[in-house]
C-alpha positions in Angstrom: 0.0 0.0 0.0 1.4 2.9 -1.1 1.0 6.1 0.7 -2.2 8.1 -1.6 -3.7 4.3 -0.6 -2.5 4.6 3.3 -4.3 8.4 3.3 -7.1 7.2 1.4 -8.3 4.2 4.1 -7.2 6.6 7.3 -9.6 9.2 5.9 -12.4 6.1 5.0 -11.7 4.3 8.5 -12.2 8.1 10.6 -15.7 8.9 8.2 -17.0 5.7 9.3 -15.7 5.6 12.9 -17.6 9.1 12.9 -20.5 8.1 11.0 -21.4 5.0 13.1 -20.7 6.8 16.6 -23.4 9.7 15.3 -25.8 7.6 14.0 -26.0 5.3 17.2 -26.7 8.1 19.0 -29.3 10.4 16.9 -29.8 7.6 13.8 -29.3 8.5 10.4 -32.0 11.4 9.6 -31.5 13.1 12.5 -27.2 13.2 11.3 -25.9 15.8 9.0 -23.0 15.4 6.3 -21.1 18.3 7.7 -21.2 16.8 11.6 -20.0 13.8 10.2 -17.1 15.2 8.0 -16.4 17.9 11.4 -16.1 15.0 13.5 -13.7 12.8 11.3 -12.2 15.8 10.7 -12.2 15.7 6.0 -14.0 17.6 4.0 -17.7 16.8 2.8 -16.4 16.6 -0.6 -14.8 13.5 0.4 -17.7 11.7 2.3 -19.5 11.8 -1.0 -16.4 10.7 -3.2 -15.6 7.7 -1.1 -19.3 6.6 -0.6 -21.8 7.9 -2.7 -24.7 9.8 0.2 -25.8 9.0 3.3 -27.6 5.7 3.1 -24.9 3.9 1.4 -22.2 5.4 4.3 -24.5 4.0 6.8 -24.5 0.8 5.1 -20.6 0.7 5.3 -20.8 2.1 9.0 -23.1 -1.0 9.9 -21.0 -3.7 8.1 -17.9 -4.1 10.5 -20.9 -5.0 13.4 -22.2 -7.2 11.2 -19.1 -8.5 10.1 -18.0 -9.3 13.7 -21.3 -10.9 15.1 -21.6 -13.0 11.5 -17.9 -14.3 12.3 -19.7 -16.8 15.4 -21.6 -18.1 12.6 -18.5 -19.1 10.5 -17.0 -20.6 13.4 -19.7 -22.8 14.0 -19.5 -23.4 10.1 -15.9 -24.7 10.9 -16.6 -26.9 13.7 -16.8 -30.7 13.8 -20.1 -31.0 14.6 -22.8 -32.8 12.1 -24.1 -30.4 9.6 -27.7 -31.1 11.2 -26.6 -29.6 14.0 -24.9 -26.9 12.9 -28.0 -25.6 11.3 -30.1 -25.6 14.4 -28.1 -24.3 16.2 -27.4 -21.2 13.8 -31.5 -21.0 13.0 -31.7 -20.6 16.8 -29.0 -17.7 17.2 -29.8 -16.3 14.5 -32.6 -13.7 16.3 -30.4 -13.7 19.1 -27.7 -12.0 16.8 -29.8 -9.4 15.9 -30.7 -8.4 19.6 -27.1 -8.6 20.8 -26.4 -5.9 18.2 -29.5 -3.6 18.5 -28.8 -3.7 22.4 -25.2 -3.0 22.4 -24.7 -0.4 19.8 -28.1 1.7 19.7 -29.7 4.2 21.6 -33.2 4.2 21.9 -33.5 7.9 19.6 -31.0 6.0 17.0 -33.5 2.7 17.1 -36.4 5.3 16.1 -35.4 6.3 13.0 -37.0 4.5 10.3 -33.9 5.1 7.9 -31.7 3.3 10.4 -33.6 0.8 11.1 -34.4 -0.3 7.1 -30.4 0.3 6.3 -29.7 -2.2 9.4 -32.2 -4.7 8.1 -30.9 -4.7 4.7 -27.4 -5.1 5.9 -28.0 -7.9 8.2 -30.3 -9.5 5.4 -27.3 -9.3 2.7 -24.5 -10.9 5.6 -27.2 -13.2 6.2 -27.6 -14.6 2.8 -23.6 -14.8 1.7 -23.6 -16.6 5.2 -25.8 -19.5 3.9 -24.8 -19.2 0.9 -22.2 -20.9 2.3 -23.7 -23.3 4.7 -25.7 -24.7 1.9 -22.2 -25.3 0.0 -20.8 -27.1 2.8 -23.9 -29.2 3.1 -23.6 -30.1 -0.2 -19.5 -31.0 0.1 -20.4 -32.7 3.0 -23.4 -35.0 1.3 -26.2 -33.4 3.9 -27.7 -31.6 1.1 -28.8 -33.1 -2.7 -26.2 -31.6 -5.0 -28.9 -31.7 -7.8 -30.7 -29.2 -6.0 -29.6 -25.7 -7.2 -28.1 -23.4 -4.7 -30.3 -20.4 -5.4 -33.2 -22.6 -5.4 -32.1 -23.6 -1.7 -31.0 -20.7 -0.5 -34.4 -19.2 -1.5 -35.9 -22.6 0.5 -33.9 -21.5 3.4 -34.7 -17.5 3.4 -38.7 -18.5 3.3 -38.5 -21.0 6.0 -36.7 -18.6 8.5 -39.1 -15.8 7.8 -41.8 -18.2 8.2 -39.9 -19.2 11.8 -40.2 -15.8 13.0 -44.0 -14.9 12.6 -45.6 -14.7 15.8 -48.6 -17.1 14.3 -45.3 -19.8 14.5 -43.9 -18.5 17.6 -47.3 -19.5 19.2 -47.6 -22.6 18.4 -47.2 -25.8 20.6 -44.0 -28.0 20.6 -45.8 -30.6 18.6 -46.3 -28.0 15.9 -42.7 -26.8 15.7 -41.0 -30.1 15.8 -43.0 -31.5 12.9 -42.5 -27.8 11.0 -38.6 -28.3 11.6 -38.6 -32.3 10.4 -40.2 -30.6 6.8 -38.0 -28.4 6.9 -35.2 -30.2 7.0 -35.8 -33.8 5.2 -39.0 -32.3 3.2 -42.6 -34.0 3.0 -41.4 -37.2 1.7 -38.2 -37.7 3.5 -36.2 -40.0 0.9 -35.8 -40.6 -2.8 -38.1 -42.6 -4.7 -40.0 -40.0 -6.7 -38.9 -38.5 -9.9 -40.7 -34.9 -9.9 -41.4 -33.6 -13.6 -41.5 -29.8 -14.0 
């Protein structure tokens, strides 16, 4: 790295150091351009050559969080534990995740701005998806998941089951319930190969 490129990521790393310590406090409406570019000490110029507007400097401000809570995730990705295992225990940390952020990095005022809080879903929707992404990859190396199946077409199975998990119609129902939603959700109506399915 030369030195233009050392200059270049001090002056990227103090706008988003500034950027995420204002917009945990007052959220991202409520935070002006010129406090952020007083406070990391650059010009406003530069906060809109390095990162477009606002939103998308939010975005970057959220991802090192992100980045950091998704790392427990890759570490259980890593481990020697059955891929079964590994995927309940991820579906039930995954809400848990979310909380431990929210709790530990924003004020209450932050929380209630509506800008902040669709920027932070986004981001933790994006990490979320490259993370199994991923996991299905390694279920497939592994021989947990039908390689004929295509990845998008299970990553998409996984996204709408989760969402599904965290309705409060689901949330309410009995342990009975749940078990049998997880067993379909994990070996499918059928449970075996026998069946060839025409499109």
């Amino acid at each position: 790295m030369n030195g233009y490129e050392k200059r270049t990521a001090t002056k990227k790393n103090a706008i988003i150091d500034a950027s995420r310590e204002l917009f945990f406090e007052r959220g991202v409406q409520g935070v002006s351009i010129k406090e952020i570019a007083a406070l990391a000490r650059v010009s406003q110029v530069s906060i809109y050559n390095y990162f477009g507007d606002k939103n998308a400097l939010a975005k970057a401000a959220f991802a090192s969080i992100i980045e950091g809570a998704i790392a427990e995730f890759e570490q259980i990705l890593k481990s020697d534990i059955p891929f079964v295992e590994k995927l309940n225990i991820i579906m039930q940390q995954k809400e848990d995740l979310t909380d431990r952020i929210l709790c530990s990095h924003f004020n209450e005022q932050a929380w209630d701005d509506k800008t902040l809080r669709q920027i932070f879903s986004e981001s933790i929707k994006e990490s979320a998806i490259m993370l199994y992404r991923t996991f299905i990859e390694l279920g497939k190396r592994e021989g947990a998941i039908d390689n004929t199946i295509p990845t998008d077409a299970a990553l998409n199975y996984v996204a709408m089951s989760l969402s599904m998990f965290q309705l409060p119609e689901f949330l309410g129902t009995d342990t009975a319930y749940k078990r049998g939603m997880m067993k379909l959700f994990l070996y499918g109506l059928i449970g075996k190969e026998g069946y060839d399915f025409k499109c």
